[in-house]
C-alpha positions, 0 to 999 in steps of 0.5 A: 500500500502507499500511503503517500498522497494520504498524508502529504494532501489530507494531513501537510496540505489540508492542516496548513489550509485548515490553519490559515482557515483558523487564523483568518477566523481568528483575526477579528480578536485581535483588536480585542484587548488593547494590550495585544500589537499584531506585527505581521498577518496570516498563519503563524503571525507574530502577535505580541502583548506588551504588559504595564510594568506595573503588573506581573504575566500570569499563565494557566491552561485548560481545555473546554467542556469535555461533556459538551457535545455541540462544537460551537458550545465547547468552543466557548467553553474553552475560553469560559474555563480559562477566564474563569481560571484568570477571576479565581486567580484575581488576574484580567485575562489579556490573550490566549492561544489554542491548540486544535486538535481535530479528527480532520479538517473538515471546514464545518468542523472548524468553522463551528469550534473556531465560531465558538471561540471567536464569539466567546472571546469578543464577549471577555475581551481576549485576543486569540493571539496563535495557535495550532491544528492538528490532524489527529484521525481516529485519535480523537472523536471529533475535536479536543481543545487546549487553551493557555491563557495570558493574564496579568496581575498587580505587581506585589512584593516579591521574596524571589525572582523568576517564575513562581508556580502557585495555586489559587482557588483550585487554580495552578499557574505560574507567575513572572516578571516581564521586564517591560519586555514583549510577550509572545506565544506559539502552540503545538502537541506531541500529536499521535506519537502518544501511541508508541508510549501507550504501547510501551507503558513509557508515558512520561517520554512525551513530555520530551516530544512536546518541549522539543515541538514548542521550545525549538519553534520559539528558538526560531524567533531567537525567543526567550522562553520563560514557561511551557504549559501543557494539558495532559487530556486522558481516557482510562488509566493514565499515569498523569503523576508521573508525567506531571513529574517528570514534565517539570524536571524535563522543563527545568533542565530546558530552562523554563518552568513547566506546567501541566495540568491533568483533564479526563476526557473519556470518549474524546480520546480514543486507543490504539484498542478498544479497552487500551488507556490513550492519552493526548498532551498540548499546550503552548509556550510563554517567551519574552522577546526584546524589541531588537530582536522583534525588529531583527528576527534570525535570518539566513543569508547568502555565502552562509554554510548549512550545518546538519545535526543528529541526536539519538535516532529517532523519529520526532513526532511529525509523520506519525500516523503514517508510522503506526498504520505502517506497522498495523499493516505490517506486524498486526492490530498487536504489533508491539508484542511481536519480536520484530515490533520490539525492535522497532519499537526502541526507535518508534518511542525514541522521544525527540531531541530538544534543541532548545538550550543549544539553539538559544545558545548559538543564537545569542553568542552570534554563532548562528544566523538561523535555526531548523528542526525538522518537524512537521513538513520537515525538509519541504516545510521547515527548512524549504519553505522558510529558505525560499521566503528569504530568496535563498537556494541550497544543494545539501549533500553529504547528509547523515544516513536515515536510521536503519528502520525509519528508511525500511519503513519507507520502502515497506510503504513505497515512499520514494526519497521525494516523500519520505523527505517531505515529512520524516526527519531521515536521520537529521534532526535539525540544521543552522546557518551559520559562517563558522561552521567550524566552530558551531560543530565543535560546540554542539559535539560539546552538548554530545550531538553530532554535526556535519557542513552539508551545503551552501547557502546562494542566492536564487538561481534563475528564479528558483528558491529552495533545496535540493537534496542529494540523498545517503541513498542516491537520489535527488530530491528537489522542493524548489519554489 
């Protein structure tokens, strides 16, 4: 079977129409609250809050009504419930942003969800400042929200500094000092990657899939990130404890305080089988950027060198569905059991690599110009794409070889190069422009990853912009624009 045209149209193509469907019914909110400045338009806008500095940011995340049925009534539910968290907490809610995570992307299905929230946040008066789509298929029923929200609170007397996690009236949130600066907050999940670790019994691996999903987009930005907050949403026994847990040491170890809260969705989430426990985690990161880097955001350039890296093999958390009905048709419904599906297993529930605190690193010391991580999309989408923006064209050899079983995986369901490329990472986990190649490979060896140069960034040649890539495996691969 080819489950190529499946994924690339119904779930790249479509989500990315599906998105920019949600961020033109969102932009209306904008204007709602004076405090949020948007700075570019479309899909993946750059919205800002800019608090008084006589008030502290405030982040709490929860998802919406999961007994409500009618899509445009648990649309508004789920900013109800957030601005109902900022009152019990004694905050003013500012902006939020969501995570839509649909069984598809149906524009019905979005209209109706995406109405509910509009609605509701012209009512309270809060701006939908980003957010994310995801196609998650028969994971979920038919659509689950998260939503973080930003609010603010009178500054009081502080005995520390930095971010505080505190509870109010049943409320968990964490508060922070934004030094005047910007506030701006990007979105995503772990996607349907949860099923490996359902499969596994390695619940809390997730957590590592959703930092690396949020954190590594706000490296992008060169952002600061100051707090991840997720929702852990469940059906049946789930350890939510222990991924609580070890999300917060996760978090701390990236350098951002982690918040995770816990919501029963019962039939919203759906198994792998029908008495198997599923599990689904979303939520976004709260970052502070300063002016300069708002009006200088990273950017590659021309005579610039592209370097690869790797971590441990693994295959993100991008193109997942693809894997796991892959291995259903291969092994079995029980795949995970069979010794050939163990094998694989130890690459499938590899969590990802968080690039976080060595991307911000070479950013801020002026070793890199610009930062990928080959995420949803991957080469097409989120090094293509963004190259193509700037004018520039790269041809990218000597990449590292894709693991072993990711490349089986593809030739079991007829991939070529050109589509395998187009939405799994293929053994290179993310890349950096940069003029001292030298020095930023020997520096992320520090940090125990592998680099290699792999091309040259140039400027478009006859109108063509992109990459074009020769694969370990001989082929050519072009996604020029």
């Amino acid at each position: 079977m080819n489950f190529a045209d499946d994924y690339i149209q119904n779930v790249i193509k479509v989500g990315d129409e599906g998105s920019a469907f949600l961020a033109a019914q969102f932009a209306r909110t904008l204007n709602n609250n004076s405090m949020v400045f948007p700075l570019s338009a479309g899909m993946h806008a750059t919205v800002v809050a800019r608090l008084p500095e006589s008030h502290d940011a405030v982040v709490h995340v929860s998802g919406g009504e999961s007994a409500e049925t009618d899509l445009e009534s648990y649309g508004a539910s789920l900013v109800e419930h957030l601005v109902q968290q900022s009152k019990a907490i004694g905050a003013m809610p500012v902006g939020m942003v969501d995570v839509v995570d649909a069984n598809n992307a149906d524009k019905e299905l979005l209209l109706a969800v995406s109405r509910g929230i509009a609605d509701a946040a012209g009512h309270y008066k809060v701006a939908v400042m980003n957010g994310e789509l995801a196609v998650l298929g028969n994971r979920v029923r038919d659509v689950n929200l998260t939503g973080v929200m930003l609010s603010m609170i009178p500054e009081g007397p502080r005995a520390i500094t930095g971010q505080i996690e505190a509870q109010r009236n049943g409320v968990t949130y964490v508060l922070f000092n934004h030094h005047g600066r910007a506030i701006f907050m990007n979105a995503d999940g772990v996607g349907t990657k949860t099923e490996f670790y359902e499969r596994s019994g390695l619940y809390e691996r997730a957590v590592l899939d959703f930092l690396a999903m949020n954190l590594d987009d706000a490296s992008k930005k060169a952002a600061r990130a100051i707090v991840v907050a997720g929702l852990v949403e469940t059906s049946g026994e789930v350890p939510f404890e222990r991924i609580q847990s070890r999300g917060r040491q996760y978090s701390l170890t990236a350098g951002v305080t982690g918040l995770f809260s816990h919501e029963p969705v019962a039939s919203r989430l759906i198994g792998y089988a029908p008495s198997s426990p599923s599990y689904n985690l979303s939520g976004a990161v709260v970052n502070l950027i300063d002016e300069e880097r708002l009006a200088n955001p990273p950017k590659p350039s021309a005579g610039e060198w592209l370097v690869a890296i790797r971590g441990k093999p693994n295959p993100r958390s991008n193109g997942i569905t693809d894997k796991r009905r892959i291995m259903v048709e291969w092994l079995g419904q029980d795949w995970h059991k069979t010794p050939e599906g163990k094998q694989y297993m130890q690459f499938l529930a590899e969590p990802s690599v968080v690039f976080y605190p060595v991307f911000r690193s070479l950013l801020e010391s002026g070793m890199v110009s610009s930062v990928y991580h080959m995420s949803g999309g991957a080469y097409r989408g989120k090094l293509a794409s963004p190259l193509a923006k700037e004018g520039l064209r790269i041809e990218i050899s000597d990449m590292f070889p894709p693991d072993e079983r990711e490349l089986f995986l593809a030739r079991k369901a007829g991939f070529s190069d050109e589509v395998a490329y187009a939405k799994w990472p293929m053994g290179n986990d993310g890349f950096v422009s940069t003029i001292e190649p030298d020095s930023v490979i020997r520096h992320l060896g520090l940090r125990h990853l592998e680099a290699r140069l792999v091309g040259r960034l140039e400027s478009a040649l006859e109108g063509q912009r992109g990459v074009v890539i020769r694969t370990p495996q001989g082929e050519t691969v072009q996604y020029l624009y």
